[in-house]
NUFINU-345600 format. One record per residue: x, y, z of N, C-alpha, C, CB in turn; residue number from 0. Coordinates in steps of 0.1 Angstrom, whole numbers, plus 2048, in hexadecimal, padded with zeros to 3 digits. Glycine has a CB too. Example, Ala and Ser with C-alpha at 12.3 -4.5 7.8 and 13.67 -1.06 7.14 Angstrom:
ATOM  n_X  n_Y  n_Z  ca_X  ca_Y  ca_Z  c_X  c_Y  c_Z  cb_X  cb_Y  cb_Z  pos
ATOM  884  7C7  84E   87B   7D3   84E  884  7DF  84E   871   7D3   85A    0
ATOM  880  7EA  847   889   7F5   847  881  800  84F   88D   7FA   839    1
***
This chain:
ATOM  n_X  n_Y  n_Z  ca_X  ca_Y  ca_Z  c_X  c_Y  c_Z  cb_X  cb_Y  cb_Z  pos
ATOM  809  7F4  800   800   800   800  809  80C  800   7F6   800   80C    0
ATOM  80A  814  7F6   811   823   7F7  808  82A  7FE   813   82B   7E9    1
ATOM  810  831  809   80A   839   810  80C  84A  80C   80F   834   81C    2
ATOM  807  853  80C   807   85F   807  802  86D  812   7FF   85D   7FB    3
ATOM  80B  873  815   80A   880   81F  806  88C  813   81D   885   829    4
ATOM  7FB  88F  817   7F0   899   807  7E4  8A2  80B   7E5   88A   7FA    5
ATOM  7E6  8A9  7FF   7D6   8B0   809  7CA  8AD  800   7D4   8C6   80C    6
ATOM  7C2  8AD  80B   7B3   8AA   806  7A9  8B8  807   7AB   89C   80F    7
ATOM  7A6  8B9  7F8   79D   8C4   7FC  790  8C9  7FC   7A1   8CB   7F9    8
ATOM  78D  8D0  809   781   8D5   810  77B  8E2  80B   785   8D6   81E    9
ATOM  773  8E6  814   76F   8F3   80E  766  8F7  806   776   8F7   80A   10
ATOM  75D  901  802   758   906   7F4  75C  90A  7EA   754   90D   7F4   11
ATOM  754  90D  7DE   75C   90E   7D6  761  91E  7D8   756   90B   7C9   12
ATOM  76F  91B  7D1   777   928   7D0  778  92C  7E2   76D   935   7C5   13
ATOM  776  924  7E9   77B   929   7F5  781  919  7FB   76E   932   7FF   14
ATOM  78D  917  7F6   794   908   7F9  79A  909  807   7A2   905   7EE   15
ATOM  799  8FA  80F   79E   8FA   81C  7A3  8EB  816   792   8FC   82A   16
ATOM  7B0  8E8  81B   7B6   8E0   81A  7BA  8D6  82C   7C0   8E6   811   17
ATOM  7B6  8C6  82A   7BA   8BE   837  7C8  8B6  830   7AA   8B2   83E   18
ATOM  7CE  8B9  839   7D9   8AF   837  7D9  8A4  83B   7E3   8B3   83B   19
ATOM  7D8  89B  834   7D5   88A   834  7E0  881  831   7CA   886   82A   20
ATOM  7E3  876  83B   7E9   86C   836  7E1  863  82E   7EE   867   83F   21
ATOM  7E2  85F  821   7D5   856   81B  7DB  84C  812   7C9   85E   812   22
ATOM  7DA  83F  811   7DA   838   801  7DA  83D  7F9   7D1   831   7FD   23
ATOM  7E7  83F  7F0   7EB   846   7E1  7E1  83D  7D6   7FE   845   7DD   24
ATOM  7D8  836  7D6   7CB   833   7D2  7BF  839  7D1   7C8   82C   7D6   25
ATOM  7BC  840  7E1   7B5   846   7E2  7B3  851  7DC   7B5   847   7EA   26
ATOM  79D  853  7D9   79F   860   7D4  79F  86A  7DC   797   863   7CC   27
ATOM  7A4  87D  7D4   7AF   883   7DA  7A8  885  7EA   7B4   893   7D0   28
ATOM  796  887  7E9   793   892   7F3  788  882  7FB   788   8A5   7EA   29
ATOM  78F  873  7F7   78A   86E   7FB  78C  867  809   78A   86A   7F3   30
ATOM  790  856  808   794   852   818  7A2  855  819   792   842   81C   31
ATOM  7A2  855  826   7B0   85C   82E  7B2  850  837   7AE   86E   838   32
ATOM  7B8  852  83B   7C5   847   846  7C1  851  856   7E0   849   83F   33
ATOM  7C8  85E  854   7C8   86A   85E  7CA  873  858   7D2   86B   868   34
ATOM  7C3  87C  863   7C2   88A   860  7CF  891  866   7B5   890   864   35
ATOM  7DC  89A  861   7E6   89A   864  7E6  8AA  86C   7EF   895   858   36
ATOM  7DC  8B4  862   7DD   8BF   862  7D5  8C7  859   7E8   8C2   862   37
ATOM  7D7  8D5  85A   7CB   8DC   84E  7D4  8E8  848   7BA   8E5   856   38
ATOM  7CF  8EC  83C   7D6   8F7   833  7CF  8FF  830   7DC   8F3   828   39
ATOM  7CA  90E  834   7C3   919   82D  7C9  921  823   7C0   922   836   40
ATOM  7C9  91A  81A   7D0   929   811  7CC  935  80B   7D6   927   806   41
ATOM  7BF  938  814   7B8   945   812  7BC  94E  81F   7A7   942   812   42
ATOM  7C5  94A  828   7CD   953   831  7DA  959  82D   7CE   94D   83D   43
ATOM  7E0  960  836   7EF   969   833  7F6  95F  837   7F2   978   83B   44
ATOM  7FF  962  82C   80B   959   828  815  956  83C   818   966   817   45
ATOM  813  961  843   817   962   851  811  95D  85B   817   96C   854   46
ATOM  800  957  85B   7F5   954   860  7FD  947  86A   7E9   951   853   47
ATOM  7FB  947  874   7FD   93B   87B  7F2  92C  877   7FB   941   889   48
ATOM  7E3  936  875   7E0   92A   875  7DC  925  862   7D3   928   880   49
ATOM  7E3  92F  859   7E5   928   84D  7E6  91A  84A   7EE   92D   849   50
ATOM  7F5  915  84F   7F9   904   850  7FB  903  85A   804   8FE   84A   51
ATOM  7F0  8F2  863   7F2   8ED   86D  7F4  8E0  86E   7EB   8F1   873   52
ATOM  800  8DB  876   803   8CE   871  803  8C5  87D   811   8CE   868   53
ATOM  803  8BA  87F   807   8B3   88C  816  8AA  888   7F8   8A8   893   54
ATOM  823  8B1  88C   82B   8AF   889  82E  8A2  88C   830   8B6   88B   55
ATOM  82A  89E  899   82F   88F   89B  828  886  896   830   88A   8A9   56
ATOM  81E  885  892   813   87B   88B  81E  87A  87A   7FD   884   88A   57
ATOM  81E  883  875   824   884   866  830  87F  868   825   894   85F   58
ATOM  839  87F  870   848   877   873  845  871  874   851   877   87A   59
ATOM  83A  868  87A   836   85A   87B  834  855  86A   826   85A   885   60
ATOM  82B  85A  866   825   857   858  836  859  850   816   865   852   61
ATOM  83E  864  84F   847   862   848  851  853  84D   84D   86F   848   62
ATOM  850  850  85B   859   848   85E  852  838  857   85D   84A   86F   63
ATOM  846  83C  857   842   82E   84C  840  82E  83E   836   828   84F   64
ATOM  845  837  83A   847   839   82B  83E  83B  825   84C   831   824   65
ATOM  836  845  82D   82E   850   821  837  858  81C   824   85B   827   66
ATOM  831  85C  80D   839   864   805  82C  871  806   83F   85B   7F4   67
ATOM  837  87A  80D   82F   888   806  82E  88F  7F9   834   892   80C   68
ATOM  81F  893  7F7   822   89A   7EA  82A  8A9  7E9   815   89D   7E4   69
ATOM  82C  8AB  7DD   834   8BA   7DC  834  8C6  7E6   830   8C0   7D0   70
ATOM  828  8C7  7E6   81E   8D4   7ED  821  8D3  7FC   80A   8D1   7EA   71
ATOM  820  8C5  801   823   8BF   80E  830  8C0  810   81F   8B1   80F   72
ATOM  838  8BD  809   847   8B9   808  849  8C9  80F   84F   8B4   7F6   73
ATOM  848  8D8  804   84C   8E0   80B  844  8E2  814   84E   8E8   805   74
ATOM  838  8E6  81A   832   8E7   827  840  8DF  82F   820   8DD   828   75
ATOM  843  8D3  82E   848   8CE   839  859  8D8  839   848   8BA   837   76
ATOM  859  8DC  82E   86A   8E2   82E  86A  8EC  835   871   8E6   820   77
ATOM  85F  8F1  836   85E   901   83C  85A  901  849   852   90C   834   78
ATOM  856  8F3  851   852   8EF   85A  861  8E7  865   846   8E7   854   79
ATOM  86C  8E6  85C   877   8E4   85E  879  8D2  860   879   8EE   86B   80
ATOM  86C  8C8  85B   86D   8BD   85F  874  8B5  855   861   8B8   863   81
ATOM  878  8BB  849   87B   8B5   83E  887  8C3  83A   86C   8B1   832   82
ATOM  893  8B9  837   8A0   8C0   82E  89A  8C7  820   8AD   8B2   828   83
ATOM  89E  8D5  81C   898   8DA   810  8A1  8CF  805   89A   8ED   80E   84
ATOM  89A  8CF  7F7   89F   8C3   7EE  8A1  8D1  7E4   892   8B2   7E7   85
ATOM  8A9  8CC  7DA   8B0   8D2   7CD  8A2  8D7  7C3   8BC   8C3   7C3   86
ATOM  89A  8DE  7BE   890   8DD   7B5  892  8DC  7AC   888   8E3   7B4   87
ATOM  88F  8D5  79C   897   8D8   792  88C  8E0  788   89E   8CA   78C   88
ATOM  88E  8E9  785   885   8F5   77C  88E  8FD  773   87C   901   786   89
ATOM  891  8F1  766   89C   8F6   75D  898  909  752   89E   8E7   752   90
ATOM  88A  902  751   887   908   747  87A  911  748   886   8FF   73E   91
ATOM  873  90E  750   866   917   756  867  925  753   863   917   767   92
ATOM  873  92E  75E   876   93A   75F  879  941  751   881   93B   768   93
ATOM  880  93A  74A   887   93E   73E  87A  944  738   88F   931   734   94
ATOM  87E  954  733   875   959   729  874  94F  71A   87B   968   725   95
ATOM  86B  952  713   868   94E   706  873  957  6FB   858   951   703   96
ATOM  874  950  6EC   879   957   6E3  879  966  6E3   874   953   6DA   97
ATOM  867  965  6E1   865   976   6DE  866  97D  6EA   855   97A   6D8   98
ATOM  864  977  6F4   86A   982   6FE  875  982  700   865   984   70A   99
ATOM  880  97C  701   88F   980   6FB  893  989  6F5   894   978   6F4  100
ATOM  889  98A  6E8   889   990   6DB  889  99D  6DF   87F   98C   6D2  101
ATOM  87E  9A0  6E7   87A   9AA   6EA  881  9B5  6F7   86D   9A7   6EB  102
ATOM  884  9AC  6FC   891   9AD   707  89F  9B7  702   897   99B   70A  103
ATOM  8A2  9AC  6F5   8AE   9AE   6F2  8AD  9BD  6EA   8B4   9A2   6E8  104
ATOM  89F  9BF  6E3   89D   9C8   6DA  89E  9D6  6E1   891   9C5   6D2  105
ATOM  899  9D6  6F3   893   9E5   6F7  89F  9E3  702   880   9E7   6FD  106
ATOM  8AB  9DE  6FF   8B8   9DE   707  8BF  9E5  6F7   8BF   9CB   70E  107
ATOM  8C0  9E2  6ED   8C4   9EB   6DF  8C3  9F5  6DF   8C0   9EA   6D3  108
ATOM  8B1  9F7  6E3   8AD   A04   6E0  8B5  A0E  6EE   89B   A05   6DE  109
ATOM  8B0  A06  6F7   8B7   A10   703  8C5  A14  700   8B7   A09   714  110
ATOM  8D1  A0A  6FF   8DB   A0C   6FA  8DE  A18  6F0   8DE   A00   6F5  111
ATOM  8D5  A15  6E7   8DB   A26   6D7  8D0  A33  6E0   8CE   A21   6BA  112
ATOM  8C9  A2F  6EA   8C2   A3B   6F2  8D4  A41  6FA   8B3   A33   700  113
ATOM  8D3  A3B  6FF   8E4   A3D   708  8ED  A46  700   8EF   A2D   70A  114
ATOM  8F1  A3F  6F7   8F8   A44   6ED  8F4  A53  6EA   8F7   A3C   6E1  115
ATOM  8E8  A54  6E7   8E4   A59   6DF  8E3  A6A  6E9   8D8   A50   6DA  116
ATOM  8E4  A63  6F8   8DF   A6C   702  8F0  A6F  702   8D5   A65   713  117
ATOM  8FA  A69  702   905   A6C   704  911  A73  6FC   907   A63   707  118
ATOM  90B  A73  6F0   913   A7E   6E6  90E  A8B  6E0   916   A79   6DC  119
ATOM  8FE  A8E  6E3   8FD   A9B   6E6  907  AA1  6F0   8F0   A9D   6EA  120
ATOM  909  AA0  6FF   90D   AA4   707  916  AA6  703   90D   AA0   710  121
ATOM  925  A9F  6FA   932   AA2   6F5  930  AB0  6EE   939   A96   6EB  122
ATOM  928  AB0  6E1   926   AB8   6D8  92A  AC5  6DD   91A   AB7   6D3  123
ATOM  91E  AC9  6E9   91B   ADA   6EB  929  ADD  6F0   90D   AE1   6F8  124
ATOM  931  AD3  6F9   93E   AD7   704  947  ADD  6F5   949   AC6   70F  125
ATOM  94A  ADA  6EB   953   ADD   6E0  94A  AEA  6D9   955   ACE   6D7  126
ATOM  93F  AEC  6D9   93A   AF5   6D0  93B  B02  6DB   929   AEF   6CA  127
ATOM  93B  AFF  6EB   93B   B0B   6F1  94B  B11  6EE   936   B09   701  128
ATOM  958  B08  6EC   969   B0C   6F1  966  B13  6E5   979   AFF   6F2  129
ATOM  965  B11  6D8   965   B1F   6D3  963  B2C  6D2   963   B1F   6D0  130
ATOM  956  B2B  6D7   94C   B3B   6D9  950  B3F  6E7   937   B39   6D8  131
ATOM  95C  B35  6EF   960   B40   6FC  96C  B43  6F3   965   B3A   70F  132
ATOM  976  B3E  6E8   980   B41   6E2  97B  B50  6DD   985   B36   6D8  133
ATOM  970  B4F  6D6   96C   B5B   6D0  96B  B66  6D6   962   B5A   6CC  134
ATOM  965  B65  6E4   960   B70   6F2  96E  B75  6F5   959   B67   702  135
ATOM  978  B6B  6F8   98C   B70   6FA  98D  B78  6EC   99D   B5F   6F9  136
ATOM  98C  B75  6E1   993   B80   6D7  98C  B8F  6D7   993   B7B   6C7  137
***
């Protein structure tokens, strides 16, 4: 029997409450449970105490018999300090697309010949004034 640390979820619609359940990775999601471990609001502040509540020693139990937590769980538990943070691998998600590269690269050009462009007026006038004080001396 795979055992699974998961949430099941409660609530109305568009107002979700999540129980943290140990359950048969068979089971369906918001179906039978084993135990109820804890609860998750994620309609509260990210600071909220009672956002995520967990019963820590029951879940070391469940992990020490080889439940596998899901993802969602996995970090709950990292931020909860009961579990070592793991490596994530997210090669390619962040990476912009072509055209926004494109477009990236294009309004970094334009700013660039803006620069430029801001930076050799300023030379010009310094040379156009040394004469007309040469003029003012004769």
């Amino acid at each position: 029997m795979a055992m699974k640390i998961r949430l099941a979820r409660g609530g109305s619609k568009k107002r979700p409450f999540y129980r943290i359940v140990a359950a048969d990775s068979r089971m369906p999601r918001d179906g039978r449970f084993i135990e109820k471990l804890g609860t998750y609001n994620p309609l509260l502040p990210k600071d909220s105490e009672e956002r995520v509540k967990m019963d820590i020693d029951r879940i070391k139990h469940w992990l020490g018999e080889g439940a596998q937590p899901t993802d969602r769980i996995s970090r709950m538990l990292e931020a909860a300090g009961v579990l070592e943070k793991k490596t994530r691998n997210n090669p390619n998600k962040g990476k912009p697309g072509e055209k926004a590269e494109a477009r990236v690269q294009e309004k970094a050009d334009k700013a660039a010949a803006a620069a430029e462009a801001a930076a050799a007026p300023k030379e010009e006038p310094v040379a156009e004034e040394a004469p007309a004080e040469e003029k003012a001396a004769e």
